[in-house]
C-alpha positions as a Python dict, from the first residue, in 0.01 Angstrom:
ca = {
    (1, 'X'): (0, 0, 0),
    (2, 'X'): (-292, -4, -198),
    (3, 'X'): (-528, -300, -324),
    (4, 'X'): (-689, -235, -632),
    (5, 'X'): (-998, -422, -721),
    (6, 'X'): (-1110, -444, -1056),
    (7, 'X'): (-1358, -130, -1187),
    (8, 'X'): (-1530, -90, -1463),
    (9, 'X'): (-1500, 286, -1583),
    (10, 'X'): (-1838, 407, -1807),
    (11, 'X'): (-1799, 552, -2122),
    (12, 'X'): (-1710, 949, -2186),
    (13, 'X'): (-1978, 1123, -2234),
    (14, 'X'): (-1730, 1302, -2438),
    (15, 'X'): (-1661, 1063, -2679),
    (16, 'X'): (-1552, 1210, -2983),
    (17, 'X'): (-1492, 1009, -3344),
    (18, 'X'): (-1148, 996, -3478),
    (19, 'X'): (-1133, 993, -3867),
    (20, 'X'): (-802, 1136, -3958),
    (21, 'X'): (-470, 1075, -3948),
    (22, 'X'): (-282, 1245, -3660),
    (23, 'X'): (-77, 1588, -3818),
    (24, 'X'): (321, 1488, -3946),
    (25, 'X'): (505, 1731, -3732),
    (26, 'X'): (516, 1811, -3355),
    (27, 'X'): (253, 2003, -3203),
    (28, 'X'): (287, 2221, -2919),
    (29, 'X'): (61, 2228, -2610),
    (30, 'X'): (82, 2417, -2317),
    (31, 'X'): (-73, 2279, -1993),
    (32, 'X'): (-142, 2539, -1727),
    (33, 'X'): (-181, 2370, -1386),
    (34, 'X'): (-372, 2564, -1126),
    (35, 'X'): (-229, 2364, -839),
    (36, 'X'): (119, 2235, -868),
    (37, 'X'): (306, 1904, -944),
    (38, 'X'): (361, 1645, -790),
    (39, 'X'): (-12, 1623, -693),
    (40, 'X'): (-210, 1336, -777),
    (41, 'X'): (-541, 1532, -901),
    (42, 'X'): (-349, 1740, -1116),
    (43, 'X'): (-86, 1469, -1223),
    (44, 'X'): (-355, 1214, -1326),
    (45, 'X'): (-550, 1478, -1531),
    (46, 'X'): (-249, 1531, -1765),
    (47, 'X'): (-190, 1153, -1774),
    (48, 'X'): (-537, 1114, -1874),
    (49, 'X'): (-519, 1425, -2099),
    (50, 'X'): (-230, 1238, -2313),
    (51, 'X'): (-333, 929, -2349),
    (52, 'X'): (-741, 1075, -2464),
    (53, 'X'): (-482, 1268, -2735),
    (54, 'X'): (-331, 953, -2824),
    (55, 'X'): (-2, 852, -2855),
    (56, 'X'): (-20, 839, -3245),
    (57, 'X'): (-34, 1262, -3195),
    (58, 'X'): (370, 1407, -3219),
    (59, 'X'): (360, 1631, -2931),
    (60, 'X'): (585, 1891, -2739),
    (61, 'X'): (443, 2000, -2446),
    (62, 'X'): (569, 2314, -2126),
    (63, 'X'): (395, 2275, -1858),
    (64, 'X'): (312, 2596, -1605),
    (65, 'X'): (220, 2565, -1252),
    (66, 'X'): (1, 2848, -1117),
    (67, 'X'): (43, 2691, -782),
    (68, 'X'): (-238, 2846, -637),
    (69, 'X'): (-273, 2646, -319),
    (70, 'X'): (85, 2775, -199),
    (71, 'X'): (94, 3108, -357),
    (72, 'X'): (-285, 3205, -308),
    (73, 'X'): (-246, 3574, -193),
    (74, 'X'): (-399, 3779, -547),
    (75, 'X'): (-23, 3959, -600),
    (76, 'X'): (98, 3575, -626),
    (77, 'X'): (-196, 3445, -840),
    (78, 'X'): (-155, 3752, -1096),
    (79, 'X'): (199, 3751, -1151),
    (80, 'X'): (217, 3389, -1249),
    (81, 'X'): (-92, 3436, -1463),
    (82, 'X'): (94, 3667, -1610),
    (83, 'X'): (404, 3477, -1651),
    (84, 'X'): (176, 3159, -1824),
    (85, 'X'): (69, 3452, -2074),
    (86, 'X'): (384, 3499, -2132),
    (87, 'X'): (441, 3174, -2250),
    (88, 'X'): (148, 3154, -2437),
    (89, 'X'): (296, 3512, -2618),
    (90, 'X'): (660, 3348, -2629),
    (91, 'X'): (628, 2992, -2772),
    (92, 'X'): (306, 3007, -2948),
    (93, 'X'): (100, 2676, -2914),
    (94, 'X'): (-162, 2538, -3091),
    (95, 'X'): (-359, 2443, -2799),
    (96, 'X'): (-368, 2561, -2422),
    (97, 'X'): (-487, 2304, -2146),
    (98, 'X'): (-601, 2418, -1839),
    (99, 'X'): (-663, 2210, -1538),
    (100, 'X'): (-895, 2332, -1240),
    (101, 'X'): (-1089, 2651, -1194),
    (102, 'X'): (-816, 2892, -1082),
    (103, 'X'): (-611, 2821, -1410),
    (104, 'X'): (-948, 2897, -1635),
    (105, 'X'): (-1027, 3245, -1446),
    (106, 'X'): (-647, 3385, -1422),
    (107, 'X'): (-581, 3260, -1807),
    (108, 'X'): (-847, 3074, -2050),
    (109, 'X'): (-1144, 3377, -1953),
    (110, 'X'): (-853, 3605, -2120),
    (111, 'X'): (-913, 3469, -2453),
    (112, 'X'): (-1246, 3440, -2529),
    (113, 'X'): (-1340, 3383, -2906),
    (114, 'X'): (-955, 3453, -2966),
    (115, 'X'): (-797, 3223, -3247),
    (116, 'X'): (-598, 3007, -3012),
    (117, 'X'): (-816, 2686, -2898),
    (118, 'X'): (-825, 2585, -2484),
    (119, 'X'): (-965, 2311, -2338),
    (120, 'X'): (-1046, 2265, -1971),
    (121, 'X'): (-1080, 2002, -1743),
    (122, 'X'): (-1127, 1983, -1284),
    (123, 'X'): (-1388, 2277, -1307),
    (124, 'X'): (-1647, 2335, -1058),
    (125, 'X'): (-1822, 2638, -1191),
    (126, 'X'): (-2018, 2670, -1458),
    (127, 'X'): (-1891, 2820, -1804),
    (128, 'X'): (-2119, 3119, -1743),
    (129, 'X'): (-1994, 3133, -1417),
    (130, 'X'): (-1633, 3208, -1583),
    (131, 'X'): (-1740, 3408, -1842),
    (132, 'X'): (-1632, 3210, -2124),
    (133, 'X'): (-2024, 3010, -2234),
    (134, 'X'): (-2050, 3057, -2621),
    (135, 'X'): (-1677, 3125, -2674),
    (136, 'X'): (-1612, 3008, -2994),
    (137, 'X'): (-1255, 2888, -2870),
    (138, 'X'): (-1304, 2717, -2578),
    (139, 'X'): (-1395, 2375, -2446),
    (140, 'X'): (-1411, 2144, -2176),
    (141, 'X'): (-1487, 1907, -1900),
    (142, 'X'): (-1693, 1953, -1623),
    (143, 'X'): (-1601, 1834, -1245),
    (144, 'X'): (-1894, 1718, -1083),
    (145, 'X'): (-1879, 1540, -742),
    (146, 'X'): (-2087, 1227, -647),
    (147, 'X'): (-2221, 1337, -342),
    (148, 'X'): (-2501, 1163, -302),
    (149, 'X'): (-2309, 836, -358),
    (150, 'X'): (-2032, 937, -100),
    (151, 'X'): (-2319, 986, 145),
    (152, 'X'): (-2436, 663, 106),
    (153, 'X'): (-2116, 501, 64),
    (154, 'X'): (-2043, 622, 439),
    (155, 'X'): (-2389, 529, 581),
    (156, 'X'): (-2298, 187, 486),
    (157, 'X'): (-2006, 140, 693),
    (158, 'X'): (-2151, 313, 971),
    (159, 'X'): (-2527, 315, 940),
    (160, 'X'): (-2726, 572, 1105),
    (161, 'X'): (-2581, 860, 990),
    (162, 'X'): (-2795, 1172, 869),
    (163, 'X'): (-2655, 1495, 981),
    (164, 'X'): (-2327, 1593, 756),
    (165, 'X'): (-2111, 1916, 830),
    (166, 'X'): (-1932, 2085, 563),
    (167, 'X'): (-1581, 2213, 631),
    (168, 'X'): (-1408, 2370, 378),
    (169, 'X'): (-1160, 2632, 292),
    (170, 'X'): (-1315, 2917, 145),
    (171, 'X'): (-1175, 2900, -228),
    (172, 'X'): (-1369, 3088, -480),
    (173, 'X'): (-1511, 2766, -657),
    (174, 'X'): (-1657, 2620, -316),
    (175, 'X'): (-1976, 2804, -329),
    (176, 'X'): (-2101, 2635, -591),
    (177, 'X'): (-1994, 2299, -480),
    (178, 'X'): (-2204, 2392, -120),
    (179, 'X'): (-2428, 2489, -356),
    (180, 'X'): (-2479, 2183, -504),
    (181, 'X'): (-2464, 1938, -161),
    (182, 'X'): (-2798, 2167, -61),
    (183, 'X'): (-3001, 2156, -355),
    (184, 'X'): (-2928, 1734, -281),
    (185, 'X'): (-3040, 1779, 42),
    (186, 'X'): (-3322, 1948, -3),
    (187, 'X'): (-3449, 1681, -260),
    (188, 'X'): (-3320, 1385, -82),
    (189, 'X'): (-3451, 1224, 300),
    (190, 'X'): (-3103, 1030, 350),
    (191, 'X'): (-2934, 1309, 552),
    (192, 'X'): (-2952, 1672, 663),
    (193, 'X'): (-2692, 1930, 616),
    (194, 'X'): (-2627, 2082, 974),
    (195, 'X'): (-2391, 2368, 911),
    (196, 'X'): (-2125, 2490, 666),
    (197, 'X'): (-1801, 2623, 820),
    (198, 'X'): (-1509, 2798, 611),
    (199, 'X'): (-1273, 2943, 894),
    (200, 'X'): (-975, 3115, 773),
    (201, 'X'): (-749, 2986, 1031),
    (202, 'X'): (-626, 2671, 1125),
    (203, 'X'): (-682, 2711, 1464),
    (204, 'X'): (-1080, 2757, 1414),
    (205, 'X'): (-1094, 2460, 1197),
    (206, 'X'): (-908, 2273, 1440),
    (207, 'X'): (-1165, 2381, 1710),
    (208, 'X'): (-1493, 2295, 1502),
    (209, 'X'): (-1349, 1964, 1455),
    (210, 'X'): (-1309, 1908, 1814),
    (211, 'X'): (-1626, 2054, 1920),
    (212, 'X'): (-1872, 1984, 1652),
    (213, 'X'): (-2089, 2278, 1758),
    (214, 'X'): (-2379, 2137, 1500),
    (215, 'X'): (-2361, 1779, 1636),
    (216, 'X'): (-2309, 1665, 1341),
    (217, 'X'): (-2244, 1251, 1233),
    (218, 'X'): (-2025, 1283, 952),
    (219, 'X'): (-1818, 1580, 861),
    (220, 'X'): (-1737, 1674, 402),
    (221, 'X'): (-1447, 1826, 372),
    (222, 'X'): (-1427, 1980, 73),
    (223, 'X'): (-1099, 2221, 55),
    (224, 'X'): (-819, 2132, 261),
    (225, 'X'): (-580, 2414, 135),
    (226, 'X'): (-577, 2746, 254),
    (227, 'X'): (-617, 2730, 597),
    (228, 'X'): (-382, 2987, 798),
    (229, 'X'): (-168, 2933, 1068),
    (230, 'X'): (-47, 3195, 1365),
    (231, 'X'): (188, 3349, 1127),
    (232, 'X'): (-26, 3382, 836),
    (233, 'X'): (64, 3100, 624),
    (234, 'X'): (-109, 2838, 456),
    (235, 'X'): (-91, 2507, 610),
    (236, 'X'): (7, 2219, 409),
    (237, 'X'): (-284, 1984, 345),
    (238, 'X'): (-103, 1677, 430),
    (239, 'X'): (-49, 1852, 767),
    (240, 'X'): (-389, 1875, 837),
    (241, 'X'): (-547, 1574, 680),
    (242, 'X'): (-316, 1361, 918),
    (243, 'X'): (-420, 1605, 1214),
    (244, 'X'): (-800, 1539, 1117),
    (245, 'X'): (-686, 1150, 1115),
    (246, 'X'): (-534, 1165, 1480),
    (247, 'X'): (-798, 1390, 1659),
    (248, 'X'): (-1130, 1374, 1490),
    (249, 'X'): (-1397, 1096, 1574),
    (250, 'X'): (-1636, 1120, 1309),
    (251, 'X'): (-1636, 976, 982),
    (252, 'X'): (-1562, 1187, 722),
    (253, 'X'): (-1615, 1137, 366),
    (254, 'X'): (-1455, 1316, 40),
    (255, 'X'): (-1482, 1323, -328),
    (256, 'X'): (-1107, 1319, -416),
    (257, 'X'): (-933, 962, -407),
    (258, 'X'): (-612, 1172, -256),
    (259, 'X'): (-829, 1283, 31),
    (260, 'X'): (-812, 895, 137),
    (261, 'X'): (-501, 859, 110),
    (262, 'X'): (-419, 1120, 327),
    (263, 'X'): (-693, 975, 608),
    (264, 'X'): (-1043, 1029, 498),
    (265, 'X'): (-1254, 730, 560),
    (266, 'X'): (-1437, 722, 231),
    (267, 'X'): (-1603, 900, -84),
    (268, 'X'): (-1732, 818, -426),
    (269, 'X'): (-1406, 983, -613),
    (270, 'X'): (-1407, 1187, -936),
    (271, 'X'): (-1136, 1042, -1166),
    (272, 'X'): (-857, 1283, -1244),
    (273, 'X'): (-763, 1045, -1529),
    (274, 'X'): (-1097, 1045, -1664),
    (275, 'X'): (-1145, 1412, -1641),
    (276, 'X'): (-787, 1441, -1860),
    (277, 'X'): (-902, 1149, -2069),
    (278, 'X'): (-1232, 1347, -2164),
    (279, 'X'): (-1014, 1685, -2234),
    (280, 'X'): (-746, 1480, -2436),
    (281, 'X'): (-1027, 1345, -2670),
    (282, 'X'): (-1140, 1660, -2719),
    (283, 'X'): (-807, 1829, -2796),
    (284, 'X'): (-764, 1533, -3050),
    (285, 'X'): (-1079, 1615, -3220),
    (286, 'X'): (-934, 1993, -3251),
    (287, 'X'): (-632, 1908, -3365),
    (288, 'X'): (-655, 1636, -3592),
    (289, 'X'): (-984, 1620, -3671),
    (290, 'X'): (-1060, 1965, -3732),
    (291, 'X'): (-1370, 1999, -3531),
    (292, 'X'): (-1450, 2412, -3414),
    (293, 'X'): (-1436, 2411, -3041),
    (294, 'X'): (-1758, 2562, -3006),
    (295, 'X'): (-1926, 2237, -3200),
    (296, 'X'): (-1783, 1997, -2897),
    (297, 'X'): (-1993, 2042, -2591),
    (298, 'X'): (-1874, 2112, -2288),
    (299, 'X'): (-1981, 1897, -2057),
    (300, 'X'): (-1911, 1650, -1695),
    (301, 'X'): (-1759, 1311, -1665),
    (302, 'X'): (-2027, 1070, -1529),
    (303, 'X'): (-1811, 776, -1309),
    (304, 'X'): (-1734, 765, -968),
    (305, 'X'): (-1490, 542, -843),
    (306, 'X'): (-1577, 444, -466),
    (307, 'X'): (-1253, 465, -224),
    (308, 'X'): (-1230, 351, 133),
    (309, 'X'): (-953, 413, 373),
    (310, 'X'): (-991, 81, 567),
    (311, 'X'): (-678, 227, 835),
    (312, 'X'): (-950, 509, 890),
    (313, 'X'): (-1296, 271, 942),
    (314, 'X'): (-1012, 74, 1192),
    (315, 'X'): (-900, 352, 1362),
    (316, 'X'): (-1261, 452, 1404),
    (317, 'X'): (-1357, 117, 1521),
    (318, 'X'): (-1528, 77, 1200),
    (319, 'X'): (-1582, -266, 1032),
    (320, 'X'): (-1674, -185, 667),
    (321, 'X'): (-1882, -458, 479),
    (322, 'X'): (-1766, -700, 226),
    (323, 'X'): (-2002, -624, -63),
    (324, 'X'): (-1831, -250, -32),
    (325, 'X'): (-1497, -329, -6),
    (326, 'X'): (-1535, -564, -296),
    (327, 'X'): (-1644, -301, -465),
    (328, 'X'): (-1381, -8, -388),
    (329, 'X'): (-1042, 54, -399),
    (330, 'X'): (-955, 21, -90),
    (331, 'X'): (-628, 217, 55),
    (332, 'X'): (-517, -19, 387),
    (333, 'X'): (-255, 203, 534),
    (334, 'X'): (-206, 555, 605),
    (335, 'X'): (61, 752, 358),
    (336, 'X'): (259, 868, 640),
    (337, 'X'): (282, 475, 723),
    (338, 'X'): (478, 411, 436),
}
């Protein structure tokens, strides 16, 4: 389905030196998911996570699913932050690793400057932002999108466009991502942002889509989860992606390579293996190495990896050039084609 040209991925910022020998028995690591499995973000994070460990390290892990996208009402998101607690009470690890915002506000901002290490990766907001900058037990990696680079990844195949609407679901952690995509805008001439929409339901989405009350060129869509439908529940995101596909006849451009699989023409991707990758080293360098997780800064992964959905850029009438397909992965059918 997919051809994959060859990237190069840039160094970690993260890098961390490895001087010891990995510890003789198993260790135990619990990996709190804040979306749920299988998922490609959240999948690849924990792939990258284990191989950044290394596969020298004897390890037992449990994983948890807060499966906040599905269970997102705050009854739902408690109790199973209370049952990963429990866990973390129950079978005692010596590291917890939590993936995406959600998981480091219902769990990690619990135990600040506690004795049990965490490291984070996926996470929008800033440590401040969660409460946990300066914790002398916590760690992580940063998720920060390439927006600027998605922008002008989608200008290329279709030049002439300036004016980009955000539509989003209206997740705590989106803020600051909007946040972000106008302080760009404001410094950069290349486009305009025309409006920011986060409509609860599905059918309002579905409308601004159709209508594009802002005239916008290009829409970002940012979060694709919790969108409700006529009786109150969240549409699935594979749902709508393919609905966005069918109807819509702007471009659209993402930062999340499973966005274009699902339909969205293009977007300079964060890697979820990377991200995972960057957490793993640092896990490694608490675990074997012995390093305080205070002394390991947390920081963002740096590499984009540009994707383009070349059924999309047809189905838009959209011929993308060469020198950008040679250098993107580049998904050629739709996943619901398969």
């Amino acid at each position: 389905m997919f051809k994959h040209l060859l990237l190069s991925l840039a160094s970690l910022l993260l890098l961390v030196p490895v001087s010891q020998a990995a510890p003789a028995g198993n260790l135990r690591i619990l990996h709190i998911m804040s979306f749920n499995s299988p998922y490609r973000w959240t999948d690849g994070q924990l792939e990258g996570f284990k191989a950044g460990l290394g596969s020298d390290v004897k390890t037992e892990y449990q994983v948890f699913q807060l499966d906040t996208k599905r269970q997102s009402s705050k009854e739902e998101m408690e109790r199973n932050a209370q049952r990963a607690m429990k866990i973390i009470a129950d079978w005692k690890p010596d590291l917890v690793y939590t993936s995406d915002d959600d998981a480091v506000q219902l769990v990690t901002a619990h135990y600040v400057n506690k004795s049990l290490p965490f490291v984070f990766s996926g996470v929008n907001k800033s440590a401040e932002d969660h409460g946990i900058k300066g914790a002398t037990n916590i760690t992580g990696v940063l998720e920060r999108e390439h927006i600027l680079e998605s922008i002008h990844l989608v200008q290329a195949i279709k030049p002439g466009i300036r004016r980009i609407q955000i539509l989003s679901d209206s997740a705590a952690y989106w803020p600051q991502v909007i946040g972000r995509v106008r302080s760009i805008a404001r410094e950069h001439q290349e486009f305009s942002l025309v409006g920011v929409d986060q409509p609860v339901a599905y059918a309002d989405f579905q409308r601004l889509v159709l209508e594009n009350p802002n005239k916008a060129d290009a829409y970002m869509i940012l979060g694709n989860f919790n969108f409700k439908d006529a009786k109150g529940m969240d549409v699935p995101y594979p749902n709508l992606q393919r609905w966005l596909a069918e109807h819509s006849k702007l471009p659209d451009l993402s930062f999340w390579d499973d966005r274009m699989l699902h339909g969205t023409l293009a977007g300079v991707t964060v890697s979820a293996f990377e991200q995972g990758m960057a957490a793993g080293k640092l896990a490694r360098a608490i675990l074997v190495d012995k390093r305080k997780p205070a002394s390991l800064p947390i920081a963002p992964t740096t590499k984009g990896v540009p994707v383009i959905s070349l059924a999309r850029a047809k189905q838009l009438g959209l011929i993308p050039p060469s020198t950008q397909l040679l250098s993107s992965t580049v998904v050629t059918s739709y996943i619901w084609d398969k």
